[in-house]
C-alpha positions in Angstrom: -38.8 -12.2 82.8 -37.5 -15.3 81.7 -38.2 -14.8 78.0 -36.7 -11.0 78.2 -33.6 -13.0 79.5 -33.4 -15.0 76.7 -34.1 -12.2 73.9 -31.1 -10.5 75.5 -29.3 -13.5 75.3 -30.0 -13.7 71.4 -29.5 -10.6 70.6 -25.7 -10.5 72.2 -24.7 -13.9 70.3 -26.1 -12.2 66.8 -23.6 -9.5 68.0 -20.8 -11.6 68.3 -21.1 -13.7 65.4 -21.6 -10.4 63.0 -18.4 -8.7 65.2 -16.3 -12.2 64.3 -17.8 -12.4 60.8 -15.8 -9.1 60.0 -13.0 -9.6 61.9 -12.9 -13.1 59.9 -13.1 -11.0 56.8 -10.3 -9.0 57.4 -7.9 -11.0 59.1 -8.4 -13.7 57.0 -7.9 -11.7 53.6 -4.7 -12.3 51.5 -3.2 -8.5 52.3 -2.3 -5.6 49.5 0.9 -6.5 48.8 0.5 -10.9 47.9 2.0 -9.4 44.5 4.2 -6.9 45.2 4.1 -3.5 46.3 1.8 -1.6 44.1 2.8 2.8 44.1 5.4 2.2 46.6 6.6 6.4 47.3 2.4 7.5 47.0 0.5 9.3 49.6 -2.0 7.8 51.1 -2.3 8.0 54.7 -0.7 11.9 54.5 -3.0 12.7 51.7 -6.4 11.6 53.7 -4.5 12.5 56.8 -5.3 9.8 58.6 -3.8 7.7 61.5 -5.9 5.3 63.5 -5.2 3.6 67.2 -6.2 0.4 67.6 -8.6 -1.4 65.2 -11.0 0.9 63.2 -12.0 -0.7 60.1 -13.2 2.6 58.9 -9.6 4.1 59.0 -9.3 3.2 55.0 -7.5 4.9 52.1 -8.7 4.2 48.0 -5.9 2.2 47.0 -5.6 1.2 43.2 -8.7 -0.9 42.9 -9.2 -1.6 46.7 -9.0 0.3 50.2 -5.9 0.2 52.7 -5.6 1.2 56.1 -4.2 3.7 58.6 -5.1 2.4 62.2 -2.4 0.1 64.0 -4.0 -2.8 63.2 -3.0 -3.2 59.6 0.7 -3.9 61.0 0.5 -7.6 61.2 2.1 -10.7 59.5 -1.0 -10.1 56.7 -0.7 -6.6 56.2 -3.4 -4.3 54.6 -1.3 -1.3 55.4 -1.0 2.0 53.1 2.6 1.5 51.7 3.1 5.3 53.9 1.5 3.9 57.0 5.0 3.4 58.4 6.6 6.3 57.9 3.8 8.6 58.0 1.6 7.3 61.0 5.3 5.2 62.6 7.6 7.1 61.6 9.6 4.6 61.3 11.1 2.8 57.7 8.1 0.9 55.3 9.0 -2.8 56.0 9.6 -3.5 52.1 12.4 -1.5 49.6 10.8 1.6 47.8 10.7 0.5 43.9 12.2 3.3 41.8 9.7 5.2 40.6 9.3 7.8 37.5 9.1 11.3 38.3 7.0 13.7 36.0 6.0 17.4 36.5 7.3 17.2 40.5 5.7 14.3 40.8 6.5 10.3 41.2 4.9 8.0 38.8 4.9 4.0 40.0 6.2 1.5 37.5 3.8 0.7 35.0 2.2 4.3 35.2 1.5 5.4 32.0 0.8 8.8 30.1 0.4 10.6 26.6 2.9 12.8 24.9 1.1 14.2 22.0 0.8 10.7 19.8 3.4 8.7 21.8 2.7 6.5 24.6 5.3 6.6 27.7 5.6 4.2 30.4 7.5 3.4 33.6 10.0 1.2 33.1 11.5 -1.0 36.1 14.7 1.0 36.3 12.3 4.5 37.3 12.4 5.8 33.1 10.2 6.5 31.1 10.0 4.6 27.8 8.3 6.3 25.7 7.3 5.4 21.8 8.8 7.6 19.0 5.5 7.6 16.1 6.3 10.8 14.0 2.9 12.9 15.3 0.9 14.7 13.0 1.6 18.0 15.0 4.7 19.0 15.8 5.7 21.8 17.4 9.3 21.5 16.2 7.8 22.0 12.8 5.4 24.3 13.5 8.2 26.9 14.9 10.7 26.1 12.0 7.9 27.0 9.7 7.0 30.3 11.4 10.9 31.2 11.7 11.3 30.7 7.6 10.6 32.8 4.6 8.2 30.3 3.2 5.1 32.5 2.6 2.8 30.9 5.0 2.0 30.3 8.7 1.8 27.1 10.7 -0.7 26.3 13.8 -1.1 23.8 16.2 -4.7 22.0 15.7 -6.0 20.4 18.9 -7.7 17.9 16.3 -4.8 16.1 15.2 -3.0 16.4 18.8 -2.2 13.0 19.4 -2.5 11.3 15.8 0.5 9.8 14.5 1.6 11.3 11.2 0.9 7.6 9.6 -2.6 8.2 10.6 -2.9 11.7 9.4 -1.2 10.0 5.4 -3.9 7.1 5.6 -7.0 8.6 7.2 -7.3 12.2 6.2 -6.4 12.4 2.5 -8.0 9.0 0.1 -7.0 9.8 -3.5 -5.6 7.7 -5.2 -3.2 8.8 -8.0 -4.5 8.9 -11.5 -3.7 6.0 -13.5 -1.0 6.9 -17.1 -4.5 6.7 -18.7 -6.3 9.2 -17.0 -2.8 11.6 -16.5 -2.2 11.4 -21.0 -6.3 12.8 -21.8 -5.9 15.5 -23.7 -6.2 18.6 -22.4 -9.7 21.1 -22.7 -8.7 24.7 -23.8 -10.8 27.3 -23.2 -11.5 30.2 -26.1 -9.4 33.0 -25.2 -8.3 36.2 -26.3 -4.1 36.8 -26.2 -5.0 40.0 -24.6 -7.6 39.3 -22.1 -6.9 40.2 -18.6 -8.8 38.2 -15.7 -9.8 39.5 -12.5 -7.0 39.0 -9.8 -9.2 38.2 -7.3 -12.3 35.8 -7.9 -15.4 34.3 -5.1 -17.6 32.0 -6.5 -19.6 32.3 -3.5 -20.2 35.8 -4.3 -20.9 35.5 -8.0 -23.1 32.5 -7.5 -24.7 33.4 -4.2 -26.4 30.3 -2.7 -25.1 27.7 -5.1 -21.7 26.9 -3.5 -22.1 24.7 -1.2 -19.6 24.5 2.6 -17.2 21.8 2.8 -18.3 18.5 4.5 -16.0 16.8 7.4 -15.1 13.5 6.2 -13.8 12.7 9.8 -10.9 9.7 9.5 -12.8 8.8 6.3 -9.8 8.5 3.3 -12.3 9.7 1.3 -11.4 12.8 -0.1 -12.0 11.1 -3.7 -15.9 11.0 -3.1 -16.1 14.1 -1.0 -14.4 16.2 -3.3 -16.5 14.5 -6.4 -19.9 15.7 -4.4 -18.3 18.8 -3.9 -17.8 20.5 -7.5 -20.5 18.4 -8.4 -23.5 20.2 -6.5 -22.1 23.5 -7.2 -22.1 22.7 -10.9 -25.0 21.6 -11.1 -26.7 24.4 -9.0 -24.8 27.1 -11.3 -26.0 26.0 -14.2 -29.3 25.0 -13.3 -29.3 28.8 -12.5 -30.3 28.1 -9.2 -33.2 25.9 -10.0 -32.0 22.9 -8.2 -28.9 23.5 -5.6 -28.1 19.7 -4.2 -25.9 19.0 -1.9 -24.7 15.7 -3.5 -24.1 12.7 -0.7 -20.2 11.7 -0.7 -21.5 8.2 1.8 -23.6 7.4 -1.6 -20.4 7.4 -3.6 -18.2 5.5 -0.7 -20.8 2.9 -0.3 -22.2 2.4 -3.0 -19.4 3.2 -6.0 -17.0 -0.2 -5.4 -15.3 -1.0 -8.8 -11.9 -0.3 -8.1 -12.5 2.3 -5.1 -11.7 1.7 -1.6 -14.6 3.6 0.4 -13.2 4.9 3.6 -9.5 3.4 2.3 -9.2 5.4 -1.0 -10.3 6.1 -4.5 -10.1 7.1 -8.3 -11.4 10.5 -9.2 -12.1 9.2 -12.7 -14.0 5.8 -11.3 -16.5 8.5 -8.9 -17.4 10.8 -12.2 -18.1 7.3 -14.0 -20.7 6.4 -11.2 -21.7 10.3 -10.9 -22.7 10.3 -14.6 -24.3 6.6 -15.1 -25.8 5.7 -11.3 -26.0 9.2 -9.9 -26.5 9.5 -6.1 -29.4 11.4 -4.1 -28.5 14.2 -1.8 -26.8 14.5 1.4 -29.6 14.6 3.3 -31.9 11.8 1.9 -28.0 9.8 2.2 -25.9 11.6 5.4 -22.1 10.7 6.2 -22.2 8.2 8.8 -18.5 6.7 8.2 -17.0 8.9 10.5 -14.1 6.0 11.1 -12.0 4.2 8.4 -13.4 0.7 8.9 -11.8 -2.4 7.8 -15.6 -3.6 6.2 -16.7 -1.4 3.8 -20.4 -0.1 4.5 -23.3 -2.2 2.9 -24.8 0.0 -0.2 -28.3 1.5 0.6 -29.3 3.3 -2.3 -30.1 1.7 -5.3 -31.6 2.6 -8.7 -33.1 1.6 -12.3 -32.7 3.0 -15.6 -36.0 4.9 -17.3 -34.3 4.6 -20.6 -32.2 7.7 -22.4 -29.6 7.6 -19.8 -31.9 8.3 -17.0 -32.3 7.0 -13.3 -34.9 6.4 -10.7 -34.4 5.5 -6.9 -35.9 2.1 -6.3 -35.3 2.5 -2.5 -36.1 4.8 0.5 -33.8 7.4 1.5 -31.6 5.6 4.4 -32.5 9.0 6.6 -35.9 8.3 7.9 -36.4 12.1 8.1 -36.6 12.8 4.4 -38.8 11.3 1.2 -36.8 13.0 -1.5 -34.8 10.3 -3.1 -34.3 12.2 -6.6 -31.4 11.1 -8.5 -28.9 13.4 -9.4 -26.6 12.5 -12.6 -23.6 14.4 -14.6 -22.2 15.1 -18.1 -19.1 13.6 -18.4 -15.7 15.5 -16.8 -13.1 16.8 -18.5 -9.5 17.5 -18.2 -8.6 21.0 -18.2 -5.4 22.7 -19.9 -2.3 23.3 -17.3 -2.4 26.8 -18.0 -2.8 29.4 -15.5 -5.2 31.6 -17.1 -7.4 28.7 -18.5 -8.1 27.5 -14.9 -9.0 30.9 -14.4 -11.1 31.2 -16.9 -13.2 27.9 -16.4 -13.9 28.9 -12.7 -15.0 32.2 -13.4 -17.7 31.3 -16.4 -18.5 27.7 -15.2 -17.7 27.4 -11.5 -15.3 25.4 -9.1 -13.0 22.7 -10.1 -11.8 19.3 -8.8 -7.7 19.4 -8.3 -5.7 16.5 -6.7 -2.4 18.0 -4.7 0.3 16.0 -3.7 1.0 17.2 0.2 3.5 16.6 2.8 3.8 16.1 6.3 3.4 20.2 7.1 0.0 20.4 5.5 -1.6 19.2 8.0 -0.1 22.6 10.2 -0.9 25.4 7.4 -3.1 28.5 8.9 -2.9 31.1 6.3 -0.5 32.6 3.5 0.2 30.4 0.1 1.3 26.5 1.0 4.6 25.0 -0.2 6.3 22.3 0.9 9.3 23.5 3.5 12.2 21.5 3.5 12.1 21.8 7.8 11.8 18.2 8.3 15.0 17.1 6.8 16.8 16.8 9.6 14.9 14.3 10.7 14.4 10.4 10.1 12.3 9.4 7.0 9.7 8.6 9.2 9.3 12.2 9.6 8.7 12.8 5.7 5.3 11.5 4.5 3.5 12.4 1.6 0.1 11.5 0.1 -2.6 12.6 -2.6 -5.6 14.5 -1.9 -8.1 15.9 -3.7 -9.9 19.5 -3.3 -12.5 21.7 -4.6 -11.0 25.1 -5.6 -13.1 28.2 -5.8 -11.2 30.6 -7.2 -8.3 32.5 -7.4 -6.8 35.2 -4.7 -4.0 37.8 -4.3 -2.3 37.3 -1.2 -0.3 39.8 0.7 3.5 39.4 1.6 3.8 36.4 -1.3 6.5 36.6 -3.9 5.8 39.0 -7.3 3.5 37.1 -9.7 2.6 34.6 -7.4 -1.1 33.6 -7.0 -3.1 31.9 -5.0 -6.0 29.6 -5.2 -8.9 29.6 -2.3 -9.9 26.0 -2.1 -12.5 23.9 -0.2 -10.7 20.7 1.6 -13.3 17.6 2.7 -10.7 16.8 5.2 -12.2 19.5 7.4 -12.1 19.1 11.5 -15.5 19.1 13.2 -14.7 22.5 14.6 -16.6 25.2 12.6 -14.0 27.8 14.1 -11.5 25.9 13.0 -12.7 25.2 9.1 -13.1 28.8 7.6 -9.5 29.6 8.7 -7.7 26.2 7.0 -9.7 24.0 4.7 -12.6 25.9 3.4 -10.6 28.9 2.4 -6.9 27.6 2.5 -4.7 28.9 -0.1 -2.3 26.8 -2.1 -0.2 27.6 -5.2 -2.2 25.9 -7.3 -2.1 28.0 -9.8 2.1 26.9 -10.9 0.8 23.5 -12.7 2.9 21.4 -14.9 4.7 23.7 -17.5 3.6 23.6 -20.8 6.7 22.5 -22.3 7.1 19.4 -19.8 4.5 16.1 -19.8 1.8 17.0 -17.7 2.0 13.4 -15.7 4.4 14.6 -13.2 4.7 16.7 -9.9 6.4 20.2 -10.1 9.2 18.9 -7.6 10.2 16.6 -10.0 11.7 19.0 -12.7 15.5 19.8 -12.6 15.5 23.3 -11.5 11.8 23.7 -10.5 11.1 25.4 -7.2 10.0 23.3 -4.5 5.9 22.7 -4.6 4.9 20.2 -2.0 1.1 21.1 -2.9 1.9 20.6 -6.8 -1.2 20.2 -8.6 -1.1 16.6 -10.5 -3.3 17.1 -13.3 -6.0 16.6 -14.4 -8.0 19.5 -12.6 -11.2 17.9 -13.6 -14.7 20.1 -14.2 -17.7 19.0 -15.1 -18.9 20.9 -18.9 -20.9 24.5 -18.8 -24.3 22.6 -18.8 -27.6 24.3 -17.9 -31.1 22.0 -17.0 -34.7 23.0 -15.3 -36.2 21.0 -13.0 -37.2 17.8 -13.4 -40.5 16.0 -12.2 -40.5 14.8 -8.6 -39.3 11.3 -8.4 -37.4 11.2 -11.6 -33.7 12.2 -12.8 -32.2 15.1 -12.0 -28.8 16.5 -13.5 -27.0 18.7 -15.9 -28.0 18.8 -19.5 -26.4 19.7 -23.1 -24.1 21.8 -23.0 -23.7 25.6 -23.8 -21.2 26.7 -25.4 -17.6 27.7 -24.9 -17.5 23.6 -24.2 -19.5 21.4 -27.0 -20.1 18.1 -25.4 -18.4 16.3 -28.2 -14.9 17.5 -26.1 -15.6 16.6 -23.2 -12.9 13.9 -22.1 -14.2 10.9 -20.8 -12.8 9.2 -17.5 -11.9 6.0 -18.2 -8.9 3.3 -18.3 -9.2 2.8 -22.6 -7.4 4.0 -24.7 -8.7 7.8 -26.7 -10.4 7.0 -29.5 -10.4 9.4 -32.5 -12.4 12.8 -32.0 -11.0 13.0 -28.5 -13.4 11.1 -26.9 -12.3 8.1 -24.9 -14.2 4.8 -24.8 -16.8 4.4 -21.7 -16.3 1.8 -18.8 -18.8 -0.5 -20.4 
């Protein structure tokens, strides 16, 4: 009996001491509001609808990153009250003043609550504003509807990809051409062999003359690096065109950005001429054996992982694995030399429809990031606003063809071109990049020097898209196969182009026969 006694006796002072351990907890604890009164007008005890008599430690309401209570014991010197425990569970005045808070969307925002507005950030200020930043955004629906309400000859969207980028980021991270050097603008021109009387189609799909061999845009994310995916681009289709199907690569633009570094940027920006130099004396293995992985512009450039060795004759062979563990074929693929073609309109033409798609570089503004269908030219909508709100930048494309397109002014033509800028949204790509429509066709006029933009002759309609030359194609070239293991590329030339007139890319001087000098 005695020993049941003293078990019982235990038993209540465990009780006690764990009873004053929590109350020690509590009572003891700095309160909520040691720095202020955090959310001052929020619901708390209303919301959870709670109101407590006495002590009940489970009476609690999440509060920021702790709890706070509704039961009458909170109202002490210390208090862990909700900040609506008074007036909600009193009825009586909070004990502190109300801080000024921001109200949003019928609701009230504490200071220091933040939120998004498309690319700007707002906060609460002290005084119950918001402060928000003022970054020209990418999209703007200002824009957007000014567009739509003109006579421009084309249609604007809203892309949920580029809601919230800044229009800075959209000029730095989704374009990466850099603009030909005087060099590389003064090559001479290619001209085609034409008839005065020859009539072209009006409409032209590569994809449907060359089934198979034109290959879909890639997404080069916030990768500047339009120069190398562009390059890839008219590249592989080349090649499978006039390999007549024997070999249809799709060349890997991450080989180019990684591993092609004299004078080119990666992810920050690059020469067209300098990625054809490293297309025709490294070459680079496919997509596959090398996949995009530089989604993001990065400060570092990525570390090279594909290297090669000369067989003699020009000639290439991988001396490493293919960086994607899922694949063995490391062939390299290597090009003729590219050439500048003539600035006229039915030249272009012609080139694409006997040799295939060509490389162009456009010069775009801030509403080409909003186009959706019809032919693009710069609109003067943004005018009105500060120069922050006027970007432009160069970017580089792969055109496919040539295209009538209803509602556009007499004569004018447009050109279907694939963009490696594309979103990650397939529903979104066929509509804008892959088959946008530009007039690319109004290049520099013959009587003017070629080096400069449409916009900037007196008197020239306004071109925002205006085609810099050189549109650069690789030479009407046909190879077999090769072995497995070895080189594989384009090989002498067919005629109408004899190799001999194929411009070279490179920063010398031409030499005479209209060759230039190479890189090294």
């Amino acid at each position: 009996m005695r020993l049941l006694r003293a078990l019982l006796c235990l038993w209540l002072l465990a009780e006690a001491a764990l009873a004053s351990r929590v109350r020690t907890r509590r009572e003891l604890g700095p309160g909520l509001y040691e720095h202020g009164v955090y959310d001052a007008g929020g619901s708390y005890c209303q919301r959870g609808d709670v109101c407590c008599h006495g002590r009940n430690d489970g009476c609690t309401v999440p509060y920021h990153d702790t709890l706070c209570y509704c039961d009458l014991f909170c109202n002490r010197t210390i208090s862990d009250c909700c900040p609506d425990f008074w007036e909600y569970c009193l009825g009586i005045p909070a004990p502190f003043p109300k801080a000024p808070g921001c109200a949003r969307a019928g609701r009230n925002y504490p200071t220091g609550a933040t939120y998004r507005e498309n690319c700007n950030l707002c906060t609460c200020g002290p005084g119950g504003q918001w402060q928000c930043e003022d970054h020209a955004c990418l999209m703007d629906g200002e824009l957007i509807d000014a567009v739509n309400r003109g006579n421009y000859g084309w249609r604007a969207a809203n892309y949920s990809q580029f809601w919230g980028m800044t229009l800075e980021d959209g000029i730095r991270y989704r374009l990466g051409t850099f603009r030909p050097s005087p060099t590389v603008m003064n090559m001479n021109e290619m001209h085609m062999n034409m008839d005065s009387n020859e009539v072209l189609p009006r409409h032209f799909d590569a994809a449907a003359k060359w089934p198979g061999m034109i290959h879909e845009p890639l997404d080069q994310g916030n990768c500047a690096g339009s120069w190398a995916f562009s390059t890839a681009a008219v590249a592989s289709d080349r090649i499978s065109i006039h390999s007549m199907g024997h070999m249809k690569p799709a060349l890997s633009p991450q080989n180019l950005l990684s591993c092609d570094t004299r004078n080119q940027r990666g992810c920050s920006g690059g020469r067209l001429d300098g990625a054809w130099w490293y297309l025709r004396r490294r070459g680079v293995v496919t997509d596959e054996c090398y996949p995009f992985t530089s989604q993001e512009s990065q400060p570092v450039a990525q570390p090279c992982m594909m290297h090669s060795r000369s067989t003699g004759r020009g000639k290439r062979q991988a001396t490493a694995r293919c960086p994607n563990p899922q694949t063995h074929a490391n062939e390299i693929y290597q090009s003729t030399p590219a050439y500048r073609l003539s600035s006229s309109e039915k030249e272009i033409m012609k080139e694409l429809l006997e040799n295939g798609p060509v490389q162009a570089i456009l010069e775009v503004h801030e509403d080409f990031f909003m186009y959706k269908s019809g032919i693009y030219r710069h609109t003067p909508v943004a005018e009105g606003k500060r120069p922050k709100h006027q970007r432009h930048g160069t970017h580089s494309v792969k055109i496919t063809g040539p295209r009538p397109t209803p509602g556009a002014r007499r004569g004018a033509r447009a050109a279907t071109f694939a963009s490696p800028a594309a979103s990650t949204s397939a529903k979104w790509r066929p509509s804008w990049w892959a088959s946008g429509a530009v007039s690319a066709w109004r290049t520099c006029p013959t009587s003017e020097r070629p080096a400069a933009p449409l916009s900037s002759h007196p008197g020239a309609p306004p071109s925002p898209a205006d085609v810099l030359v050189p549109t650069m194609a690789l030479p009407s070239t046909a190879a077999p196969p090769s072995p497995p293991g070895g080189t594989r590329g384009v090989g002498p030339p067919r005629s109408p182009v004899p190799l001999g007139r194929g411009m070279r890319l490179s920063p010398g001087s031409p030499s005479p026969g209209g060759r230039m000098p190479p890189l090294c």
